[in-house]
C-alpha positions as a Markdown table, in Angstrom:
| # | Residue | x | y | z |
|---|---|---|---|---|
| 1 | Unk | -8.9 | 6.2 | -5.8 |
| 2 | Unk | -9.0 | 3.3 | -3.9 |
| 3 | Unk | -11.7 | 3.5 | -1.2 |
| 4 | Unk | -11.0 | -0.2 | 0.4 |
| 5 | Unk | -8.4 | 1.9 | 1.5 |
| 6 | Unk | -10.7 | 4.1 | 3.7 |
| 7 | Unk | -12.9 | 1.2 | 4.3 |
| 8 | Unk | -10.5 | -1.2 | 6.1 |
| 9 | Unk | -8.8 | 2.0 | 8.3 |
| 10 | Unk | -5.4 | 1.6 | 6.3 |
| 11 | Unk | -2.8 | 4.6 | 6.5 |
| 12 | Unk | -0.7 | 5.3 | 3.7 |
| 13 | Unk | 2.7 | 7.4 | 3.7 |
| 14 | Unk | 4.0 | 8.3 | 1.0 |
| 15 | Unk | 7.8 | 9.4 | 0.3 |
| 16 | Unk | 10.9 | 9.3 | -2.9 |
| 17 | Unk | 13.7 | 7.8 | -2.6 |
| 18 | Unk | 16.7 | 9.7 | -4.6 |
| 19 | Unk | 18.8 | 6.8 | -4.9 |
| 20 | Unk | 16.3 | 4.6 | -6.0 |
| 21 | Unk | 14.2 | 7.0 | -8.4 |
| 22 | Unk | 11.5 | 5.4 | -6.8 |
| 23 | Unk | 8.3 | 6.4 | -4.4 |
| 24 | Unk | 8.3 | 4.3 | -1.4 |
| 25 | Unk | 4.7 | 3.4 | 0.2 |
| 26 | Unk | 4.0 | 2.2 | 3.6 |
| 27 | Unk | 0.8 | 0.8 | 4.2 |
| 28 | Unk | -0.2 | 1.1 | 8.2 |
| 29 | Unk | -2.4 | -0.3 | 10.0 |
| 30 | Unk | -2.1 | -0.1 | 14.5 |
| 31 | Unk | 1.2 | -1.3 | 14.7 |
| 32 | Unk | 2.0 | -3.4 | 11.5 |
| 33 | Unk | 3.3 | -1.7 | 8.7 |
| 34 | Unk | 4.1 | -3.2 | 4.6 |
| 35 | Unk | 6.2 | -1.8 | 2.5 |
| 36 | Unk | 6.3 | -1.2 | -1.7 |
| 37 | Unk | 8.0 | 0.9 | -4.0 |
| 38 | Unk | 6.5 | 2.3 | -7.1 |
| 39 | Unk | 8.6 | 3.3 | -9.7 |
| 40 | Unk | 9.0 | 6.6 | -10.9 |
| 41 | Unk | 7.4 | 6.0 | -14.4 |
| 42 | Unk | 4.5 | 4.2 | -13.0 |
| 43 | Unk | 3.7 | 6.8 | -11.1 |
| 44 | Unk | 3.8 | 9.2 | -13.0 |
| 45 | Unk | 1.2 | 7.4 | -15.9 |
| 46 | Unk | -0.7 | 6.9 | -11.9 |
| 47 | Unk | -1.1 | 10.5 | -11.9 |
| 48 | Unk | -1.3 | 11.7 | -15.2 |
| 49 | Unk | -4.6 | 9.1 | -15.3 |
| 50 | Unk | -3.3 | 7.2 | -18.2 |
| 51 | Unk | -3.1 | 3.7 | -15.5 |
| 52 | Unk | -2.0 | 3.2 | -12.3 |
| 53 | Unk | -2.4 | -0.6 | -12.0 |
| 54 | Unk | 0.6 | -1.6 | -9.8 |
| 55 | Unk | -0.6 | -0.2 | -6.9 |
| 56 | Unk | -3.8 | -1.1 | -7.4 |
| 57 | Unk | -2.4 | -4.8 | -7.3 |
| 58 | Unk | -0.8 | -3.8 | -4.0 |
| 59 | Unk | -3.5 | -2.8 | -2.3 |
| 60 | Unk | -5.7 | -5.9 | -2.2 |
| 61 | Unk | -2.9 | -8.1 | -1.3 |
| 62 | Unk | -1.9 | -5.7 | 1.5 |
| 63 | Unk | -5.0 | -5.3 | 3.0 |
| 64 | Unk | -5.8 | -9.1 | 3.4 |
| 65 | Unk | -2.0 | -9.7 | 4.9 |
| 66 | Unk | -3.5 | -7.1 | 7.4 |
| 67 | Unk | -6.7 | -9.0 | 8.1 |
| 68 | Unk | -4.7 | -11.9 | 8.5 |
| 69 | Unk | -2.9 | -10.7 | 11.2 |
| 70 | Unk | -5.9 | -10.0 | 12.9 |
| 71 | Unk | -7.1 | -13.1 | 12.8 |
| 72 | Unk | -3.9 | -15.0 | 13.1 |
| 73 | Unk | -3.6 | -12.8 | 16.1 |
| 74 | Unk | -7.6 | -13.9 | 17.7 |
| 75 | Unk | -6.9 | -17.2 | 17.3 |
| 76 | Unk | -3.1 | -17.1 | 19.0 |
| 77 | Unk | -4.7 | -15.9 | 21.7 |
C-alpha cells in the first residue's frame, strides 16, 4: 500500500493495544524506531478500502525524521 515503505528499508510492527482500543505501529529503521497509534475505526475503514489516510500521513513524515537522522548523524561526525 505504501511502497516508499519498501523503498527507504523501513520495518513496520504492528500490534493492539486492549486498553487503548487502538493498533500501535512502530516504524524501524537500524536502531531508531517511531511510534503511532491508529485508532480502531480508522483502521478498520483502512482495511475495508473505504480510506486509510492517517497512516498515509504518517508515513511521509516518518520516513523523512529517519533520513534526518542520517544526515544529522554524517554531518555529527
Amino acid at each position: 500500500m505504501y511502497p516508499e515503505i519498501r523503498r527507504h528499508t523501513v520495518g513496520v510492527d504492528i500490534t493492539f493495544d486492549d486498553s487503548k482500543n487502538a493498533f500501535l505501529l512502530a516504524f524501524t529503521r537500524g536502531n531508531d524506531v517511531l511510534t503511532t497509534h491508529l485508532e480502531r475505526h480508522d483502521a478498520d475503514e483502512c482495511m475495508s478500502g473505504i480510506k486509510c489516510v492517517y497512516v498515509g500521513v504518517q508515513v511521509s513524515p516518518f520516513i523523512k525524521n529517519f533520513e534526518e537522522r542520517v544526515v544529522f548523524g554524517r554531518q555529527a561526525a
